[in-house]
MARBA-3410 file (N, C-alpha, C, O; in Angstrom, 1 decimal):
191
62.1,126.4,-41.9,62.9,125.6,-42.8,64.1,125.0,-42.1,64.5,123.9,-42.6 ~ 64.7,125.6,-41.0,65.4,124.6,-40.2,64.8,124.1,-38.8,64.0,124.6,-38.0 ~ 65.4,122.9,-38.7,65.3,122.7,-37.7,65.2,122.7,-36.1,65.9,121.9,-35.4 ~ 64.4,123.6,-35.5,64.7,124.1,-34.0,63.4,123.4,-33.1,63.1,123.7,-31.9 ~ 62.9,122.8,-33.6,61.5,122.0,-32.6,62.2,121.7,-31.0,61.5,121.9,-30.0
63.3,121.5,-30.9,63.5,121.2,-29.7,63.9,122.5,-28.9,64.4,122.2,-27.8 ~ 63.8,124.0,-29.3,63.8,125.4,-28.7,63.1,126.0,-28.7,63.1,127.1,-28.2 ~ 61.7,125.4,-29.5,61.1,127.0,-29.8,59.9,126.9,-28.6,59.4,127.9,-28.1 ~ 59.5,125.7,-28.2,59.0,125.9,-26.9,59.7,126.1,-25.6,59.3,126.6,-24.6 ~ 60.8,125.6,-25.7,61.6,126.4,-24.4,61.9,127.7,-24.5,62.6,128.1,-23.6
61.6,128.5,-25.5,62.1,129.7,-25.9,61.1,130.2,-25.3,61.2,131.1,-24.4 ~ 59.9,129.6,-25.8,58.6,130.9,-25.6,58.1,130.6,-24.4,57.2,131.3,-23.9 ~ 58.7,129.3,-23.4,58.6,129.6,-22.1,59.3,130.1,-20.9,58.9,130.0,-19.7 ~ 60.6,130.5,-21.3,61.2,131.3,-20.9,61.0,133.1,-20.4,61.3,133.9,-19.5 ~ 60.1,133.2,-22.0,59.4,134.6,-21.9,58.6,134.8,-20.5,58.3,133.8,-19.9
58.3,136.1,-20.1,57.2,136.1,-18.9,56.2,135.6,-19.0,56.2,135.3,-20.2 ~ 55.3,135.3,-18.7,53.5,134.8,-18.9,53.0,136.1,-19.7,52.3,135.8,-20.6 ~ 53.2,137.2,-19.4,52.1,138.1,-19.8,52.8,138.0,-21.5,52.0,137.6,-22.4 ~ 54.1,138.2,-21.8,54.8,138.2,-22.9,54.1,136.8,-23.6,53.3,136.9,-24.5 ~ 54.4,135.8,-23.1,53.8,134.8,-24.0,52.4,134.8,-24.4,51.9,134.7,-25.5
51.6,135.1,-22.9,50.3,135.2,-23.7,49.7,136.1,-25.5,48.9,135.9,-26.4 ~ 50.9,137.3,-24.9,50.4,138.5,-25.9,51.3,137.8,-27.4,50.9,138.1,-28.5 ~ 52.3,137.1,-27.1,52.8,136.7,-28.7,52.1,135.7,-28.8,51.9,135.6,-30.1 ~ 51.6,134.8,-28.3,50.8,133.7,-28.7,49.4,134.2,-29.2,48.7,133.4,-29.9 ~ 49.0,135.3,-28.7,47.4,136.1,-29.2,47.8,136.4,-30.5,46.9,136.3,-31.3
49.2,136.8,-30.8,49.2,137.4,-32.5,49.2,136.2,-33.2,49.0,136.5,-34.4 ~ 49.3,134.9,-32.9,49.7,133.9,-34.3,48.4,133.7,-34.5,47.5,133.9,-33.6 ~ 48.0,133.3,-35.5,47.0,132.8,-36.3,47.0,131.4,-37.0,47.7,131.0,-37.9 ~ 45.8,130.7,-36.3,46.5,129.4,-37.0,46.2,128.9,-38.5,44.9,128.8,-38.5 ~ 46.7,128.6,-39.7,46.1,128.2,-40.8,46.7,127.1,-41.7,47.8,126.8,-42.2
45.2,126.6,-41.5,45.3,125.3,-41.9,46.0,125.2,-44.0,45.3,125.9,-44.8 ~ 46.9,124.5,-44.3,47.3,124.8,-45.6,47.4,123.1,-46.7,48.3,122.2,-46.6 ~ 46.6,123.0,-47.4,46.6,121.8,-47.9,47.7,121.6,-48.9,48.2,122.6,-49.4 ~ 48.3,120.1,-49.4,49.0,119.9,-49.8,49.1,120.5,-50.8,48.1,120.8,-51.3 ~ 50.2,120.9,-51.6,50.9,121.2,-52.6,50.2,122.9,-52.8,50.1,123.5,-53.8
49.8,123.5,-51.3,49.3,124.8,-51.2,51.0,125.7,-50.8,51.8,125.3,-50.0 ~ 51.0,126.8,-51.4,52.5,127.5,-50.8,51.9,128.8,-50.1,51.0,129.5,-50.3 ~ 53.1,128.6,-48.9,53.3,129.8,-47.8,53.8,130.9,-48.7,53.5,132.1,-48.6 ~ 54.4,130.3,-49.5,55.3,132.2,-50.3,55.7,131.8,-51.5,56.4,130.8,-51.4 ~ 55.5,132.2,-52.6,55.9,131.8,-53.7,57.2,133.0,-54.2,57.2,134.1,-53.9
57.8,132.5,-54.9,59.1,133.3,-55.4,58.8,134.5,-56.2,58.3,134.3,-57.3 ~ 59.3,135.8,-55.8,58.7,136.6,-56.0,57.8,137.9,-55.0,57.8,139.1,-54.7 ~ 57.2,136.7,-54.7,56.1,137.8,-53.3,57.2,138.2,-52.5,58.4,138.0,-52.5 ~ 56.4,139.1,-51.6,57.2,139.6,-50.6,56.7,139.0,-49.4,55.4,139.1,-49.2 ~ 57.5,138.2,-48.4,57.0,137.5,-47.3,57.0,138.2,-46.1,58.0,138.8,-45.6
55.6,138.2,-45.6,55.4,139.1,-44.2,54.8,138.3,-43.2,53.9,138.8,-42.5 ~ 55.0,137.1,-43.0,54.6,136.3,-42.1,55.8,135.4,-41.2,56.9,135.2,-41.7 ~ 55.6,135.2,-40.5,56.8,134.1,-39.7,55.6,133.0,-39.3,54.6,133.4,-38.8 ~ 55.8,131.9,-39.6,55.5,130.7,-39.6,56.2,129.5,-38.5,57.3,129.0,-38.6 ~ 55.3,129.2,-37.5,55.9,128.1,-36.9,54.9,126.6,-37.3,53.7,126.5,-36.9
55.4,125.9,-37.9,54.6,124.6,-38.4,54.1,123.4,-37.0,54.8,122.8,-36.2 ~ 52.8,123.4,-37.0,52.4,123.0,-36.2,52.3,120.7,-36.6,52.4,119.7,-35.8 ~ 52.0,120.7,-37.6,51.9,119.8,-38.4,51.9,119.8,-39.8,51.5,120.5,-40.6 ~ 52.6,118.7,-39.8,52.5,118.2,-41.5,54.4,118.3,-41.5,55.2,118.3,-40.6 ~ 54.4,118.6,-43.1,55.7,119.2,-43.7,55.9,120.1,-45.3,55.1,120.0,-46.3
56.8,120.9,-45.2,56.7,121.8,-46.2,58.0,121.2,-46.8,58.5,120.2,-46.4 ~ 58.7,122.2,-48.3,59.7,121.9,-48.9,59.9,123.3,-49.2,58.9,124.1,-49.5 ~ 61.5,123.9,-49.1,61.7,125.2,-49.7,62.6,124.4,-51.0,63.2,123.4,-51.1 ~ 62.3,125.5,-51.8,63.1,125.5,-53.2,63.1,126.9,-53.6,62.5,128.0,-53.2 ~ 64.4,126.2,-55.1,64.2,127.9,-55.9,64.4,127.2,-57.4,65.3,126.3,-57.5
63.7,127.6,-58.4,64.0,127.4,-59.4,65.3,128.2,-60.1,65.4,129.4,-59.8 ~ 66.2,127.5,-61.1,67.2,127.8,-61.9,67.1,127.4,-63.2,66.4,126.3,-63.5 ~ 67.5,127.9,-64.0,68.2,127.6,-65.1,68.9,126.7,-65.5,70.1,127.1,-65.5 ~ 68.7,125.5,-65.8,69.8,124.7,-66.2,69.8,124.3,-67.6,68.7,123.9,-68.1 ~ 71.0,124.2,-68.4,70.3,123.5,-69.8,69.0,124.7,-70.4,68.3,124.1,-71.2
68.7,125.9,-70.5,67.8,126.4,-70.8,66.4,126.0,-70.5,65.4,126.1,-71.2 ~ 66.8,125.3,-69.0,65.3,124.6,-69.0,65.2,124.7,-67.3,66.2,124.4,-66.5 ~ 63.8,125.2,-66.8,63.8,125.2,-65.6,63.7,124.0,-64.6,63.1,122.9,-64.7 ~ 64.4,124.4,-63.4,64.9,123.2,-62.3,64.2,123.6,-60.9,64.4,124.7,-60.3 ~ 63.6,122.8,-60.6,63.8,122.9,-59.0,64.8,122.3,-58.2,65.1,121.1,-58.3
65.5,123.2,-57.4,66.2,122.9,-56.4,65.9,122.4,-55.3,65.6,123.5,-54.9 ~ 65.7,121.8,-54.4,64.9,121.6,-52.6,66.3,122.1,-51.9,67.3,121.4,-51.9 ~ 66.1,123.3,-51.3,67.5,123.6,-50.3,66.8,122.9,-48.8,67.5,122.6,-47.8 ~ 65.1,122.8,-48.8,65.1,122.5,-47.1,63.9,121.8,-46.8,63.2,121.5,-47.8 ~ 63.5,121.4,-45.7,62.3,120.5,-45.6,61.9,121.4,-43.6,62.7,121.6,-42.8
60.4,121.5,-43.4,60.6,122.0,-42.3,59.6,120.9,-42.0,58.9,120.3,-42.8 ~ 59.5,120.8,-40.3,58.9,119.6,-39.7,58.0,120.3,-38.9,57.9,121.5,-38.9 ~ 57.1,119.2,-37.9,56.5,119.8,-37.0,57.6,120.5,-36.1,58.6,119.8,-36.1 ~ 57.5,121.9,-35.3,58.0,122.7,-34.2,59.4,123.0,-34.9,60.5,122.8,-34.4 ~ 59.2,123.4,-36.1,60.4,124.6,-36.8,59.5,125.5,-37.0,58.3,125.6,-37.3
60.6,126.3,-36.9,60.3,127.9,-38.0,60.0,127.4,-39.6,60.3,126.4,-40.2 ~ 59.3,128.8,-40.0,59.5,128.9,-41.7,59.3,129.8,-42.1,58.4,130.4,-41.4 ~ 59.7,130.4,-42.9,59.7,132.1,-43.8,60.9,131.7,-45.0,61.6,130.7,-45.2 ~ 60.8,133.2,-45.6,61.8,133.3,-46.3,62.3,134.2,-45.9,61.6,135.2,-46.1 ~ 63.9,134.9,-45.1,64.0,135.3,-44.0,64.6,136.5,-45.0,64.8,137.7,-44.6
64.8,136.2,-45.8,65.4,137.7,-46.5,65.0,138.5,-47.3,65.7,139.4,-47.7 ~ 63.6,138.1,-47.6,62.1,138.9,-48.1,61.3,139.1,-46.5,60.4,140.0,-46.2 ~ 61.6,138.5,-45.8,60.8,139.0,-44.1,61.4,140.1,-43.8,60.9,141.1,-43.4 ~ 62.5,140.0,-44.0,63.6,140.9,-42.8,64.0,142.2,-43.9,63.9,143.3,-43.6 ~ 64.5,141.9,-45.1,64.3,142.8,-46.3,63.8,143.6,-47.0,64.2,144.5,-47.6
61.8,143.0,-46.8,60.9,143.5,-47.7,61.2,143.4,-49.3,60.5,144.1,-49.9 ~ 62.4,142.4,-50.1,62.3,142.2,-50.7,61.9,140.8,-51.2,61.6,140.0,-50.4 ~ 62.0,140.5,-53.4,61.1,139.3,-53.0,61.5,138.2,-52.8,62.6,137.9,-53.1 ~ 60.5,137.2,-52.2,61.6,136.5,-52.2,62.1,135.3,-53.1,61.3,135.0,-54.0 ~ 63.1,134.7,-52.8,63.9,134.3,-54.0,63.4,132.6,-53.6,64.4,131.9,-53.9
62.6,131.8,-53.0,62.3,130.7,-52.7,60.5,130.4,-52.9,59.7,131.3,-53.1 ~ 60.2,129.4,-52.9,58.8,129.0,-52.6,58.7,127.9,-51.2,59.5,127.1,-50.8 ~ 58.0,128.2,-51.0,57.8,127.1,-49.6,56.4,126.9,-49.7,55.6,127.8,-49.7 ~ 56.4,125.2,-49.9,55.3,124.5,-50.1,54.6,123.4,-49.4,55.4,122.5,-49.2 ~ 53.4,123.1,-48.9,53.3,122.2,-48.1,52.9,120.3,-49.3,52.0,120.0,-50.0
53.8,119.7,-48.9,53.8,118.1,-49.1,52.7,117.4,-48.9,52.4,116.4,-49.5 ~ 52.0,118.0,-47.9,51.0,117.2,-46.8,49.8,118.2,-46.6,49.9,119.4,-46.9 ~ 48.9,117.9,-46.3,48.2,118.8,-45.7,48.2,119.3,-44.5,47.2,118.9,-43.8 ~ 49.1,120.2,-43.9,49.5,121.5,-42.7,49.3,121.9,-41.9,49.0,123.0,-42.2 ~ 49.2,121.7,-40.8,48.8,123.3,-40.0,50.0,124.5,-39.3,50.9,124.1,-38.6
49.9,125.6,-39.6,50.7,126.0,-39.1,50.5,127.6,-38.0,49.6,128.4,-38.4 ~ 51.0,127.8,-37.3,50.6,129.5,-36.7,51.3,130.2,-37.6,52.3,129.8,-38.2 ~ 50.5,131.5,-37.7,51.5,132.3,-38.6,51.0,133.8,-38.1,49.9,134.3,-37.8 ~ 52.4,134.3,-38.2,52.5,135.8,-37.6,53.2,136.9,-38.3,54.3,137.0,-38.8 ~ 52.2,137.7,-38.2,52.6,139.2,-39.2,53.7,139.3,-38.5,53.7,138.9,-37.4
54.9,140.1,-39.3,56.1,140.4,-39.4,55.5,141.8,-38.8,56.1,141.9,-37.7 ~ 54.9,142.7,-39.0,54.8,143.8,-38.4,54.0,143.9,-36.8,53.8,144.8,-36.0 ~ 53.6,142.7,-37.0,53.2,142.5,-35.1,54.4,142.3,-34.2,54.7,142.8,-33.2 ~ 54.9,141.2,-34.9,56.2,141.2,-33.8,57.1,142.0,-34.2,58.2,141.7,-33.9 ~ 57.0,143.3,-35.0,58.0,143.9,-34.9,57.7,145.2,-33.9,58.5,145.8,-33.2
56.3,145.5,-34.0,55.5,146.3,-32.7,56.0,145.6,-31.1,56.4,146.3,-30.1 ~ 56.1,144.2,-31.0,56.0,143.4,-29.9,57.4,143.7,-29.6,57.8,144.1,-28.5 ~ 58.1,143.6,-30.6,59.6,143.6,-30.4,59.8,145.6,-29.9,60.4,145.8,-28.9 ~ 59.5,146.2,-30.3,59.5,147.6,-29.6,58.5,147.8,-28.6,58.8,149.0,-28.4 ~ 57.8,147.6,-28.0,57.0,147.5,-26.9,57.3,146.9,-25.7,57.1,147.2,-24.5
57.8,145.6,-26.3,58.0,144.7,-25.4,59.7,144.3,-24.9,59.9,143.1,-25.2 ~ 60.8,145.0,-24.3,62.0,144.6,-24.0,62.0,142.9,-24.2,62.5,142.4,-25.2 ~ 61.5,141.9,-23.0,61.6,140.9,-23.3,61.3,139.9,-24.4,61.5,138.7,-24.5 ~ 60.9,140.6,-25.0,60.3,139.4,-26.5,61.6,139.6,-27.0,62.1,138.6,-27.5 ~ 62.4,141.0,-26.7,64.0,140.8,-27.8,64.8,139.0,-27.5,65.7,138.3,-28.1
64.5,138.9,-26.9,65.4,137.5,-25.7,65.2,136.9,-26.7,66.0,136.8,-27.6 ~ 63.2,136.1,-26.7,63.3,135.2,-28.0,63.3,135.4,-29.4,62.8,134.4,-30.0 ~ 63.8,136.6,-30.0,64.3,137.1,-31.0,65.5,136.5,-31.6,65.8,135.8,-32.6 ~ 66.3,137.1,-30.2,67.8,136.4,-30.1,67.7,135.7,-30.5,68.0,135.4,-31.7 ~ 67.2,134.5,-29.3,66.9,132.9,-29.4,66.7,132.0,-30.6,67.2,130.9,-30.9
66.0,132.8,-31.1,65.5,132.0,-32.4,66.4,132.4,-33.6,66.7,131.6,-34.5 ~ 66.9,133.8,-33.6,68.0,133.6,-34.7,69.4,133.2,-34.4,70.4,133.4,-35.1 ~ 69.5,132.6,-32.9,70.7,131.7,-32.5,70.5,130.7,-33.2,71.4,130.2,-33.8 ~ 69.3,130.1,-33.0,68.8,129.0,-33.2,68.6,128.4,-34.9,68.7,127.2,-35.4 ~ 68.4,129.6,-35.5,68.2,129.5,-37.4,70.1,129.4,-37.3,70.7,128.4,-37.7
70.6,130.4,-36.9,72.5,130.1,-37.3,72.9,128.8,-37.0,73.8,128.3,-37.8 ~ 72.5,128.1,-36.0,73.0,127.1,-35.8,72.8,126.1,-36.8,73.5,125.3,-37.3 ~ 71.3,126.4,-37.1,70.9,125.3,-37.8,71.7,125.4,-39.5,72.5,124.6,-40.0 ~ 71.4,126.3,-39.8,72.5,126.6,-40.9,73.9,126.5,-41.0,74.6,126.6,-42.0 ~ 74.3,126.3,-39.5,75.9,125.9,-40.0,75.6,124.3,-39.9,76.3,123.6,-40.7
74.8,123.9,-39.2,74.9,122.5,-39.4,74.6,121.9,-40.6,75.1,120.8,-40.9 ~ 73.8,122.6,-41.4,73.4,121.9,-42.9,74.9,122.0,-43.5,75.5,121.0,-43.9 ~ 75.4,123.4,-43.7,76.5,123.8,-44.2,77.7,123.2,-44.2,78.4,123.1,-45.2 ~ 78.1,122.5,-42.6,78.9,120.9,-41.9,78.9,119.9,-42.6,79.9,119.2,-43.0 ~ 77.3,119.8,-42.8,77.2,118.5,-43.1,77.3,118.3,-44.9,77.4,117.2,-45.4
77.1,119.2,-45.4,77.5,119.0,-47.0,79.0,119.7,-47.4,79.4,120.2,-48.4 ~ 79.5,119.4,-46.4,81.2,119.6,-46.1,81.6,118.3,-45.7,82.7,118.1,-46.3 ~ 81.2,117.3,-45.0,82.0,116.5,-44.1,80.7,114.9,-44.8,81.1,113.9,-45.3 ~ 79.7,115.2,-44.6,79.3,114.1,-44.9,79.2,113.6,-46.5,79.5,114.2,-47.5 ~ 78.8,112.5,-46.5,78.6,112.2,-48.1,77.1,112.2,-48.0,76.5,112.1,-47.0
76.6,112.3,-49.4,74.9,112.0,-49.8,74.2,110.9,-48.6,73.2,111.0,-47.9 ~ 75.1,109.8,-48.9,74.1,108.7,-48.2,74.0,109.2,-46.6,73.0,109.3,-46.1 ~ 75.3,109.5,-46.0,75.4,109.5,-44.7,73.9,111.0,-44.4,72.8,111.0,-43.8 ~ 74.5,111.6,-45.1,73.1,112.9,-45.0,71.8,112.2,-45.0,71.2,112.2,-43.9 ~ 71.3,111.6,-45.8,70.2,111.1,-45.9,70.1,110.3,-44.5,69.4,110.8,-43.7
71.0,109.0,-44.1,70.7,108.4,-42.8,70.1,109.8,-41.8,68.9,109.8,-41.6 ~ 71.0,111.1,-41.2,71.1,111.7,-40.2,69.2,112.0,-40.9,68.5,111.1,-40.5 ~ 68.7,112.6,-41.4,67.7,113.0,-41.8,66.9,112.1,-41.8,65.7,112.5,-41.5 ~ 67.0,110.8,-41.9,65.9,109.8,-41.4,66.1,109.5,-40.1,65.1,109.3,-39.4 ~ 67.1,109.6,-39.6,67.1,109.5,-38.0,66.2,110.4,-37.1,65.5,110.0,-36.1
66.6,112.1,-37.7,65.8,112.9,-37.3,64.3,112.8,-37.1,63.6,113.1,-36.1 ~ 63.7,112.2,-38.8,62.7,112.3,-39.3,62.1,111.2,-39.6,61.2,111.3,-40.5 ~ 62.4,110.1,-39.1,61.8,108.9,-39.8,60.3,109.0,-40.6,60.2,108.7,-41.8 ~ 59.5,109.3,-39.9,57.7,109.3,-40.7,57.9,110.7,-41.0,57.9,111.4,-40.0 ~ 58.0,111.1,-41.8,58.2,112.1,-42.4,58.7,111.9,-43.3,57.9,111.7,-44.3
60.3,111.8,-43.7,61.4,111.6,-44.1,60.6,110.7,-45.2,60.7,111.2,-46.3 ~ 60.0,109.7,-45.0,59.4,108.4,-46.0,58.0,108.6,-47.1,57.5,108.0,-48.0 ~ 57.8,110.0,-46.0,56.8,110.6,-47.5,57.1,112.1,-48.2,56.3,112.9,-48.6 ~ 58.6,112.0,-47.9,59.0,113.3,-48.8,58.9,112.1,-50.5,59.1,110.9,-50.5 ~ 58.6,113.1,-51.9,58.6,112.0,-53.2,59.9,112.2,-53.1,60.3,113.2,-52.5
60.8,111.1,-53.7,62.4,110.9,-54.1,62.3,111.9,-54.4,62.8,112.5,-53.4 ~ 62.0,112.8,-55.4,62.7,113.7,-56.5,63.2,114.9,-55.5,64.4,115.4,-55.6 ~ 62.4,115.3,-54.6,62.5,116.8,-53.8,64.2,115.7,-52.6,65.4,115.9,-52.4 ~ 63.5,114.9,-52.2,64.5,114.2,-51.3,66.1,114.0,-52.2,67.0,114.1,-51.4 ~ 66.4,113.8,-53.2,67.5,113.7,-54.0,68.2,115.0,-54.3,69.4,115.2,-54.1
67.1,116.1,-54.9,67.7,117.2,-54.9,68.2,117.7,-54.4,69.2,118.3,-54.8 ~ 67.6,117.6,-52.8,68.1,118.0,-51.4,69.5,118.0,-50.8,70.3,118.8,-50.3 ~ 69.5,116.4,-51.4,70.7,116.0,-50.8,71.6,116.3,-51.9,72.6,116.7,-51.5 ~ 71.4,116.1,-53.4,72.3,116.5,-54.2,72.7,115.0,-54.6,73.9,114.5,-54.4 ~ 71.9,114.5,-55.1,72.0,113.3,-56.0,70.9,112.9,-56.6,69.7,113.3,-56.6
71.6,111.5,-57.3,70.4,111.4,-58.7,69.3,110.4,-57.7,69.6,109.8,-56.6 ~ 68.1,110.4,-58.2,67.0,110.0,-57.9,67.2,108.3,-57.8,66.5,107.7,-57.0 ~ 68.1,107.8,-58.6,68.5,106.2,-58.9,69.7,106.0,-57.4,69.8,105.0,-56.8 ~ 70.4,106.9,-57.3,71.6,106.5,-56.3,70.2,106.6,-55.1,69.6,105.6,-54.8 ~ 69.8,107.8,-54.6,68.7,107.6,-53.4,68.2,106.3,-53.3,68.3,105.7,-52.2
67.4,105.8,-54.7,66.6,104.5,-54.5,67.3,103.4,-53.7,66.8,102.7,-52.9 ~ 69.3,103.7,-54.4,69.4,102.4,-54.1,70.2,102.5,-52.5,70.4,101.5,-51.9 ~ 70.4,103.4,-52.2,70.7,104.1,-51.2,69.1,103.7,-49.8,69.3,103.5,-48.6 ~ 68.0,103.6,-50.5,67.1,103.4,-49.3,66.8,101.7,-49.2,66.5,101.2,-48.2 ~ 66.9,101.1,-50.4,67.2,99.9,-50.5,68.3,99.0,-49.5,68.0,97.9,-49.0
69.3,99.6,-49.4,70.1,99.3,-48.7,69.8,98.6,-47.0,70.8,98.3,-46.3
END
């Protein structure tokens, strides 16, 4: 759900060879068609996901008006992470859905393999670290940027990032995202 494509293979080649081989034996790769979900809100998530292709959307439904809303808090690309990190790390359920847009591929890894890997293996702790350096970062930057930027400016950085992608998220998930109406976006990409 955040963005780390530019660490997560320098991460896992930093590891030793023997280490990478044995965490790369655990992922599983699966293929996930559009509008198919990695975790639905509720379940309990035991997988960690690195997206190999396509794109997903996390949300959470609310209450508004007596009437249910989806929210979109994130969008993940090729070479991010994805889970719901507080039903992984918690065992409770979790409070998001993460859905693929497109049709997918992604590796995906039991939560209780790398947590064997992570006690067996001293150096796998490294890209543990790594990667939840890498999720905080990314999180203070979203957090930055809906502090400091406005709607439109957000949306430019996110098509910069993501151009062919970015253009087949539907308005509706892309607005919520950003936190505007579906009419300001339009005329916002108009521009």
């Amino acid at each position: 759900m955040y963005s780390s494509s530019e660490h997560i293979e320098k991460m896992i080649a930093n590891l030793p060879p023997a280490v990478q081989d044995v965490f790369l034996n655990l992922g599983q790769t699966r293929q996930v068609k559009k509008n198919e979900y990695l975790i639905r809100a509720g379940d309990i998530c035991k997988h960690l996901y690195i997206v190999e292709s396509g794109l997903f959307r996390t949300y959470r439904v609310i209450q508004k008006n007596d009437l249910p809303v989806e929210i979109t808090s994130g969008f993940s690309f090729p070479g991010d992470f994805d889970t719901s990190p507080s039903s992984l790390v918690l065992k409770t359920p979790s409070p998001e859905n993460i859905q693929a847009l497109m049709d997918s591929k992604v590796m995906a890894f039991d939560f209780s393999d790398l947590d064997h890997l992570r006690h067996s293996t001293p150096q796998f702790n490294e890209l543990i670290f790594l990667a939840l350096m890498d999720y905080t970062a990314a999180i203070e930057e979203v957090l930055h940027d809906f502090r400091v930027l406005n709607a439109s400016e957000r949306y430019e950085k996110l098509l910069l990032k993501h151009p062919h992608y970015v253009q087949q998220i539907p308005l509706k998930y892309l607005a919520s995202f950003l936190n505007m109406k579906e009419e300001t976006l339009s005329r916002i990409r108009r521009q």
